[in-house]
N, C-alpha and C positions, 0 to 999 in steps of 0.2 A: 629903524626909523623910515618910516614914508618917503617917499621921493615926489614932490611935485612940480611939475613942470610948468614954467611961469608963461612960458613963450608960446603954449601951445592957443590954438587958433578958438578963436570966441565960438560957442553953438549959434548958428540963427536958428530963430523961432518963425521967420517968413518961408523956411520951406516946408512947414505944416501947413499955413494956412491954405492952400488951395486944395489942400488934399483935406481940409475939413468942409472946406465950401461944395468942394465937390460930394463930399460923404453927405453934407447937410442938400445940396440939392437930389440928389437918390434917393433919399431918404423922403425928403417932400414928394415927390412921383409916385415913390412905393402907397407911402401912407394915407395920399388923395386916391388912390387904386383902388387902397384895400378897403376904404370908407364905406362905398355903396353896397360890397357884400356885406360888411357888419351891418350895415343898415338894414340890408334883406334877412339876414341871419337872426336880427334882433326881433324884426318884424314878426316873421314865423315861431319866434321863441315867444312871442306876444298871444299869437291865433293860438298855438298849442301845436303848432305841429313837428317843432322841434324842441327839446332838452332848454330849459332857461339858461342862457350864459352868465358866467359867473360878473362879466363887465359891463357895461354899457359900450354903445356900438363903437363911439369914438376911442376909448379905452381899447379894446379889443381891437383896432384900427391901427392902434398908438403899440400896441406891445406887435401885431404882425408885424409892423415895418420894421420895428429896432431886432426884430428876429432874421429877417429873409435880406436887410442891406448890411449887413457883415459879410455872410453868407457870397454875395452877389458881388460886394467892392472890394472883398479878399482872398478871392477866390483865383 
């Protein structure tokens, strides 16, 4: 049979939050960064001078960030 202990101490959920406020402002910083290359990126995929990307700029904006703040706030 299981043993469950009644007395042991409640989880807070307030000691994540600043550690998501914080991952969520990183993450704002990164993804405003990465915006004006995708924009240039997109731009040139437009003239012909690079490879059409598979996203749109903000898209491609949107997946660098969630890539490079892991990376960066877990490291």
């Amino acid at each position: 049979m299981t043993h469950v202990d009644t007395n042991a101490p409640a989880r807070s959920r307030k000691k994540h939050a600043p550690r998501r406020t914080e991952y969520s402002a990183y993450f704002a910083v990164i993804f405003m960064t990465a915006v004006p290359f995708a924009l240039v990126a997109w731009a040139l995929a437009q003239v012909g001078i690079m490879d059409t990307p598979e996203h749109g700029p903000i898209k491609s904006a949107w997946s660098q960030a969630s890539i490079i703040t892991p990376k960066i706030f877990w490291a």
